[in-house]
C-alpha positions in Angstrom: 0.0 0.0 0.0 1.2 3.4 -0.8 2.3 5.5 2.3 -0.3 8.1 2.8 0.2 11.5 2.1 1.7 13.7 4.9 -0.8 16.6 4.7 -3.5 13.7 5.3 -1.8 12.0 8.0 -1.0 15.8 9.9 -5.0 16.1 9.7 -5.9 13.1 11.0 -3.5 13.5 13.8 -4.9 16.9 14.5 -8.4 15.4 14.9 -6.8 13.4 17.7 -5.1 16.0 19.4 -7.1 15.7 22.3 -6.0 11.7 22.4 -2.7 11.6 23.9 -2.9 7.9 24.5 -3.2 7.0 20.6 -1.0 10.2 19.5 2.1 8.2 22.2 1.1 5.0 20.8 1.5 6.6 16.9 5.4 7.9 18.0 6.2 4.3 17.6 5.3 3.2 14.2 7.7 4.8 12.3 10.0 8.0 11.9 7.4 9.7 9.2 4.8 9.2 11.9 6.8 10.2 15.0 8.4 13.4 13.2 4.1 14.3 12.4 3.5 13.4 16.0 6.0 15.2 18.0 4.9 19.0 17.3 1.3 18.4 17.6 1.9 16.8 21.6 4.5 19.3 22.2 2.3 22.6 20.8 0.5 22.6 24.4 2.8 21.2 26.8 3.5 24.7 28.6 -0.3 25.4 28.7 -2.0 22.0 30.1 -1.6 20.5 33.5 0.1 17.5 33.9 1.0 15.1 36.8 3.9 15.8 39.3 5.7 12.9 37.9 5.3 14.1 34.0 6.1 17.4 35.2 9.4 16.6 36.4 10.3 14.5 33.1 8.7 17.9 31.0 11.1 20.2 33.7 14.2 18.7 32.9 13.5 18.2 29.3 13.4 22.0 29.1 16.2 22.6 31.4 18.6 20.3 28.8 17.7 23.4 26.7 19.6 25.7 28.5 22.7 27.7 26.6 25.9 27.0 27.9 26.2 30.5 29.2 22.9 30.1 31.1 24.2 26.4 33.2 27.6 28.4 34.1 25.7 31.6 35.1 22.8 29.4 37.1 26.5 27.6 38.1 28.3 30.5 39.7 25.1 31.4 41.5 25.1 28.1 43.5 21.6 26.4 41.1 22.5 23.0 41.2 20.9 21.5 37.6 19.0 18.1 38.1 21.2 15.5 36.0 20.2 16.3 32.8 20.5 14.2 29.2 23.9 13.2 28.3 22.8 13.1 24.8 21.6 15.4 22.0 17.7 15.1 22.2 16.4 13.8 18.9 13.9 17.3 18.5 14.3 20.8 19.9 11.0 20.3 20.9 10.6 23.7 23.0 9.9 25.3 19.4 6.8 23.4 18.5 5.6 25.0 21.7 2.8 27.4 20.6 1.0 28.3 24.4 3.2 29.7 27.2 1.5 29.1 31.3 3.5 30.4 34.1 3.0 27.3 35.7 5.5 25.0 33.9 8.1 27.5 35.2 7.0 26.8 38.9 6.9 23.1 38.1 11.2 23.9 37.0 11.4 25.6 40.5 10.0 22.7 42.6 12.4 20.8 40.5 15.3 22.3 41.0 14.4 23.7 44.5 13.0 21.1 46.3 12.0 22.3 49.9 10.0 25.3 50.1 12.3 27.0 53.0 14.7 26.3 50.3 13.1 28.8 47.5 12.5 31.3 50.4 16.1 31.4 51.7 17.4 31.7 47.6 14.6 34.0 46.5 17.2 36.1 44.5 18.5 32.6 42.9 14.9 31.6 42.1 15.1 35.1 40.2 17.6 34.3 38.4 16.5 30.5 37.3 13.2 31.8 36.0 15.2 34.9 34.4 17.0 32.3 32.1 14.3 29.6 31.6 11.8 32.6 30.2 14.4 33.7 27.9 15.1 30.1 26.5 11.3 30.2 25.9 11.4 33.6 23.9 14.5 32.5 22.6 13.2 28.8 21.0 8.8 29.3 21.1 8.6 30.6 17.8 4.9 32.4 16.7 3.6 31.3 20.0 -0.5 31.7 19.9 -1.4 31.9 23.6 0.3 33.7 26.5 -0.5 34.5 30.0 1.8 36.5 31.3 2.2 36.5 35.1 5.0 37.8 35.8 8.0 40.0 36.2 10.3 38.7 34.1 10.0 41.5 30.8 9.1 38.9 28.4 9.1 41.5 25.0 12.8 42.6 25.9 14.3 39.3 25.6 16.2 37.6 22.3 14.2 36.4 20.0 11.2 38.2 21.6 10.0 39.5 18.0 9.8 36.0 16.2 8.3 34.5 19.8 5.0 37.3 20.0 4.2 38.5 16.8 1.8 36.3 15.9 0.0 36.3 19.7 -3.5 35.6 19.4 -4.6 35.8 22.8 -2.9 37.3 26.0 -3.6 37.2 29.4 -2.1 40.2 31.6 -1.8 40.2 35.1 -1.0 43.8 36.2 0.2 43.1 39.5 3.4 41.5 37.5 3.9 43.6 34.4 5.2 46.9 34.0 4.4 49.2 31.9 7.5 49.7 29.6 7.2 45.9 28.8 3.5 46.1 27.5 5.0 48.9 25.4 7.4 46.9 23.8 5.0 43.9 23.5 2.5 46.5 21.3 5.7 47.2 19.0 5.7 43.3 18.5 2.3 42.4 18.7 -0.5 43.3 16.6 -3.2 41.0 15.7 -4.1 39.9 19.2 -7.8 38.8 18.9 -8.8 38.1 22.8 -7.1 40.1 25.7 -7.6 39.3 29.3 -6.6 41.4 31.6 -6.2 41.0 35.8 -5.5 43.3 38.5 -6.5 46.6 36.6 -6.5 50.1 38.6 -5.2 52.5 36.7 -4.2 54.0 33.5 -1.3 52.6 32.3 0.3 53.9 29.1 1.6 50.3 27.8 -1.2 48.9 28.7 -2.9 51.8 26.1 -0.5 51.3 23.7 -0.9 47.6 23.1 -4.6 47.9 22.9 -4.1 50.7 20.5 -2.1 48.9 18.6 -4.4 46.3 18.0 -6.0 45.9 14.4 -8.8 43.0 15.1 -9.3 42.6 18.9 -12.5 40.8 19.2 -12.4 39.3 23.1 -11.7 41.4 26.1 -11.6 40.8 29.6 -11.3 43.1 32.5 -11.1 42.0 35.8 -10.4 45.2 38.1 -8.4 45.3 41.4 -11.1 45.9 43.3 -8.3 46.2 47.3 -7.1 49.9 46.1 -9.2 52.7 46.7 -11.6 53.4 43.8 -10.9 55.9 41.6 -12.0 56.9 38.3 -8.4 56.6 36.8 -8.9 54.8 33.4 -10.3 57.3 31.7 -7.5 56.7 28.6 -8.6 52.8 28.7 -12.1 54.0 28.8 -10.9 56.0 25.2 -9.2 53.4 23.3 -11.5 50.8 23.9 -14.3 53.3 22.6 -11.3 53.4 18.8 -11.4 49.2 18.8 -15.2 49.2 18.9 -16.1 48.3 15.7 -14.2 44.7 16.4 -14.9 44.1 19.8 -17.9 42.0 19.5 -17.3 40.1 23.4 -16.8 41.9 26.5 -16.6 40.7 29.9 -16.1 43.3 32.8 -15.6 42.3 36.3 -15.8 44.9 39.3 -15.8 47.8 36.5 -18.1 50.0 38.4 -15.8 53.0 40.0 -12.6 52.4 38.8 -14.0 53.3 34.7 -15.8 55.5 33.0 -18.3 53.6 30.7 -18.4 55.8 28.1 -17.3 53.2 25.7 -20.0 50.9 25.5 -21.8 53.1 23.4 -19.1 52.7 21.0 -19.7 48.8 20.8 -21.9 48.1 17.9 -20.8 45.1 16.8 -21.0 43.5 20.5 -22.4 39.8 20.4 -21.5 39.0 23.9 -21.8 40.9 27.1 -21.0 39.9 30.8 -21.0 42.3 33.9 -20.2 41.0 36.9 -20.3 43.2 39.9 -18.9 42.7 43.3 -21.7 42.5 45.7 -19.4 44.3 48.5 -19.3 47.3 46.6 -21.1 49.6 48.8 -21.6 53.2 46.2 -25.5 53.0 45.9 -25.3 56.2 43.7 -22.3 55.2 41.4 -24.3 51.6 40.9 -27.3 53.7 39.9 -25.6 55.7 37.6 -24.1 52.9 35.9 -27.5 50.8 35.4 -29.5 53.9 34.6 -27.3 55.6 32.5 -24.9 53.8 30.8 -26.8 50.3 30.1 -30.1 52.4 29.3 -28.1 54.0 26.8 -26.4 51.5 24.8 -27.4 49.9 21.6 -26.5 46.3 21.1 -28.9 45.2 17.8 -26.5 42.2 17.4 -26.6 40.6 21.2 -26.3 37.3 21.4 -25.5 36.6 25.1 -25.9 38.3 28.1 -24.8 37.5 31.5 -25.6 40.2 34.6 -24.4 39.0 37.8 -24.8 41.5 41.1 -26.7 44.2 39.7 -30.3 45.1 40.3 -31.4 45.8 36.7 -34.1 44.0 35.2 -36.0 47.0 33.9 -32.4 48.4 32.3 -31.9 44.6 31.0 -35.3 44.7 29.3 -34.8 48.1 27.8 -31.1 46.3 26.3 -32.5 43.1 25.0 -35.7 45.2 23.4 -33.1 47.1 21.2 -31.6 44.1 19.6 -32.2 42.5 16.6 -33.9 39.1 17.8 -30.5 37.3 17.9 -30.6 37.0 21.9 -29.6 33.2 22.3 -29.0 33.3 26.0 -30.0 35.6 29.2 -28.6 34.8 32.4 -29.1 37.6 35.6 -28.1 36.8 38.7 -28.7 39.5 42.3 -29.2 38.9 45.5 -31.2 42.0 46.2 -34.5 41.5 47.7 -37.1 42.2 46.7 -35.9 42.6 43.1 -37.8 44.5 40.9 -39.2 44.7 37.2 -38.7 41.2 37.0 -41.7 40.3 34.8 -40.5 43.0 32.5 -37.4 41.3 31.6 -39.2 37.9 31.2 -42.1 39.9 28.6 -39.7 41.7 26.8 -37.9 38.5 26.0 -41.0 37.1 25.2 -41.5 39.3 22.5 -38.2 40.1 21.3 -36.2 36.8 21.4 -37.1 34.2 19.7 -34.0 32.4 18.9 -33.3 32.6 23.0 -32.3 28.8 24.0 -31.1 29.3 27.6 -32.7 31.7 29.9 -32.1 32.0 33.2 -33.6 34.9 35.7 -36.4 35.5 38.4 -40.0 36.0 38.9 -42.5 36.4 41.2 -46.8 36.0 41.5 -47.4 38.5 39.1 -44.9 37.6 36.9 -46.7 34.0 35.6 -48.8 35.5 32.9 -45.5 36.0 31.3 -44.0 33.2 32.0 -46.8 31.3 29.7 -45.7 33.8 27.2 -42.1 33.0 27.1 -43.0 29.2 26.4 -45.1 30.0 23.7 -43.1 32.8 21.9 -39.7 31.1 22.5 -39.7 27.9 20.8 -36.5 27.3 20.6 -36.0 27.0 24.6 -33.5 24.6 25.8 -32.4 25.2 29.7 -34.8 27.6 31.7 -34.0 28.5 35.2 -36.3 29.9 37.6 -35.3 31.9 40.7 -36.8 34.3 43.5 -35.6 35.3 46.5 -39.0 36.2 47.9 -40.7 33.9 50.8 -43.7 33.6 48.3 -44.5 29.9 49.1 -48.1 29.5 47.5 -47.2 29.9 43.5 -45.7 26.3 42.6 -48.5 24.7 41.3 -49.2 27.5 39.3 -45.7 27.6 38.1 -45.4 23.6 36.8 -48.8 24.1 35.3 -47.7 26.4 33.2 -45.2 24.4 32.7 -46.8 21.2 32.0 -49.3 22.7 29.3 -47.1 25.2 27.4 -43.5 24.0 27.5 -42.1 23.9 23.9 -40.3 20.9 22.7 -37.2 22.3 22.7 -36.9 22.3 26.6 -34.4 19.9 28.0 -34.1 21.1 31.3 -35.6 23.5 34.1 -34.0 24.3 37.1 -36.5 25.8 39.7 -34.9 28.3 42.9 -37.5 29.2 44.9 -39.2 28.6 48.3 -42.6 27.9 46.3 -44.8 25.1 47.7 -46.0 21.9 45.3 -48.8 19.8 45.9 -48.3 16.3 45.3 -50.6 15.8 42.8 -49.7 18.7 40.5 -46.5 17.8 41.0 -46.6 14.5 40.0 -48.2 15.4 36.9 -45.4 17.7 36.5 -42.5 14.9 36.6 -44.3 12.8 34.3 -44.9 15.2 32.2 -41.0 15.5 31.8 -40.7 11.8 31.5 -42.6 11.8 28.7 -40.8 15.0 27.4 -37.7 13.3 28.2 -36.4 16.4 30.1 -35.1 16.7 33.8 -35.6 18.7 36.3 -32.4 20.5 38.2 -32.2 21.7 41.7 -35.6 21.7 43.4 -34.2 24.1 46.3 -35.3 24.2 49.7 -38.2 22.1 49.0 -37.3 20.2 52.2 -39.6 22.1 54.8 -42.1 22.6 52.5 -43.2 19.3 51.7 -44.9 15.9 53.5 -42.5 12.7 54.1 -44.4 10.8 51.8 -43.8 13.4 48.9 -39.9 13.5 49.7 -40.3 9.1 49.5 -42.3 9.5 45.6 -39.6 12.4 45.0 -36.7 10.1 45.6 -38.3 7.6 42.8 -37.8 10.7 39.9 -34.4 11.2 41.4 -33.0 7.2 41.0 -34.7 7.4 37.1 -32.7 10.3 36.4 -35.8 12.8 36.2 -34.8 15.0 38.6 -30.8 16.2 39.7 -29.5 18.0 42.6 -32.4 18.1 44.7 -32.1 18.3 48.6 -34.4 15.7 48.9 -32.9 12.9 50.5 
């Protein structure tokens, strides 16, 4: 038989990338096959977790690596090198590498210090060790894809720094480690990042400014804000050059963004498929909250919002007034508060009635006057897969009326229903409920505090749905 073609075989092995067991068992049928194999088990290796015993193999792998210069210098210094291969390895497999972790460098540490009052009493050696194994990464990883940079070493000033980043696709920042002259130097290098995460974010920063700036199709961004300073509204300059790249940002997720940034920007967003807003429920400046809700998601115009995921704001009514403005793409809602009571809840749920009918997960709260829209949801929105019901009111008398709903008007679609409430079942409507998802072939998630609000021998013909599978994570016993 003809040997197959080597663009075929790199294929099929990339289809099985995720199968390490076959991909090591392939290494041994031939050179062709092993020399296909290799990159494409290597192209992770410094992104995915292993075991401690792999991870020591992997550690001194990379260590054999080192330049001559680099063993005397780590040498002079007192770093004693874990006996390393006596012979050439058959690869240079550190420049198949495509993702860079921080964490494979800590694995090198515990391998070459041991006890932890060890690393504490050489802190300036354990400097110096991750000093020269980042720069034999920058120096080898060529047109690396994914980075998450965590820490201090200044990654875009090293050798080879220009052929390692350029063709970054997604970064991950953590500000607490990286300065500002490096993210300069990084936006000199990198261009066409398409996802951007970053951590720890205060501040303006001017690097910081200049990367994003320099960006020509960033698509993903992620801030997570330090939220242990003092606020301040400092990132007035982020604020701006987030408001240039809005025409290509079409996912945002901000995280504790409330008082450290003006929000301006989100008006610039047009093309935005995907937005999530958490907000830290300690954050105690009613007024600033307010503005934010009111103002700036009142405001904005999303017509091609897909997803939408509110967690710690009080903001149904602003939520209904953002999903009404879209175009009828809305595929999934998901608000989350602990606020009680929590208002305008009905309005979300009747807006999205009317306006989304392409939604398939959906996932907020309602209360006793809400259930006339609730019917209207499962008739509109066909296309319903999850649905999760939640209150945080002590409104006990509404379940029946809830599952009925449910048993006569949930579309086909629906797979499963998660119900959060203290809301009180009779037995027999109830029952009619679960066989109704038998028959539907759907379950029923998380049945929440059900357990004071219920007879023994409901709890007994409860525990029969939950053996077959019906029902999941219920505190019935």
């Amino acid at each position: 038989m003809n040997r197959l073609n080597f663009d075929i075989l790199t294929l099929i092995f990339v289809e099985l990338r995720k199968d390490h067991k076959s991909l090591h068992s392939f290494l041994l049928v031939n050179r062709v096959w092993c020399r296909l194999v290799v990159p494409i088990l290597w192209r992770k290796c410094l992104y995915t977790y292993i075991d401690i015993k792999s991870s020591k193999k992997l550690s001194n792998v990379i260590l054999s690596y080192l330049s001559s210069s680099s063993k005397q210098l780590l040498l002079d210094n007192n770093i004693m090198l874990p006996s390393i291969f006596s012979k050439p390895l058959t690869f240079n497999y550190i420049s198949f590498c495509k993702y860079m972790n921080n964490f494979i460098i800590y694995n090198i540490i515990d391998t070459v210090f041991i006890p932890d009052i060890e690393k504490i009493k050489k802190r300036n050696n354990l400097n110096l060790l991750k000093r020269e194994v980042c720069k034999l990464f920058v120096s080898q990883c060529k047109n690396i894809k994914k980075l998450s940079w965590k820490t201090f070493q200044t990654l875009s000033s090293f050798p080879g720094a220009q052929t390692c980043f350029s063709q970054l696709y997604s970064l991950i920042i953590d500000m607490n480690f990286v300065n500002s002259d490096s993210l300069y130097e990084m936006s000199q290098i990198c261009k066409d990042l398409n996802q951007l995460t970053i951590c720890g974010c205060s501040q303006d920063i001017p690097g910081l400014i200049s990367l994003i700036d320099a960006q020509k199709k960033l698509k993903i961004v992620s801030i997570i804000f330090n939220t242990e300073i003092e606020k301040k509204m400092d990132c007035e300059e982020l604020s701006r050059v987030l408001a240039k790249k809005g025409s290509t940002i079409n996912n945002l997720t901000l995280c504790s963004s409330v008082g450290y940034i003006s929000h301006s920007f989100l008006t610039s967003l047009v093309n935005l498929k995907s937005l999530y807003i958490y907000h830290n429920y300690d954050y105690d400046d009613y007024k600033e909250v307010m503005e934010f809700q009111q103002y700036n998601l009142i405001n904005v115009n999303f017509p091609y919002l897909q997803y939408l995921i509110i967690e710690g704001l009080t903001c149904f009514k602003e939520c209904a007034i953002l999903v009404e403005k879209t175009k009828g793409n809305i595929l999934s809602v998901d608000v989350n508060t602990i606020e009680i009571p929590p208002m305008n809840t009905g309005m979300l749920i009747k807006v999205i009635a009317n306006n989304c009918p392409k939604i398939e997960k959906l996932s907020t709260y309602f209360e006793f006057e809400d259930l006339i829209y609730v019917k209207l949801l499962l008739v509109n929105c066909s296309n319903l897969t999850y649905l999760t019901f939640k209150s945080l009111n002590e409104n006990y008398n509404i379940g029946d009326e809830l599952v009925e709903i449910l048993i006569k008007f949930s579309p086909k679609s629906l797979t499963k229903i998660t119900l959060k409430g203290n809301w009180k079942y009779s037995i027999d409507v109830f029952n009619r409920f679960l066989e109704s998802c038998v028959r539907r072939n759907y379950i029923v998630d998380a049945i929440d505090k059900v357990r004071n609000l219920i007879t023994i021998g409901y709890a007994e013909f409860f525990r029969e749905y939950k053996d077959e599978e019906v029902v999941e994570n219920s505190n019935i016993t």
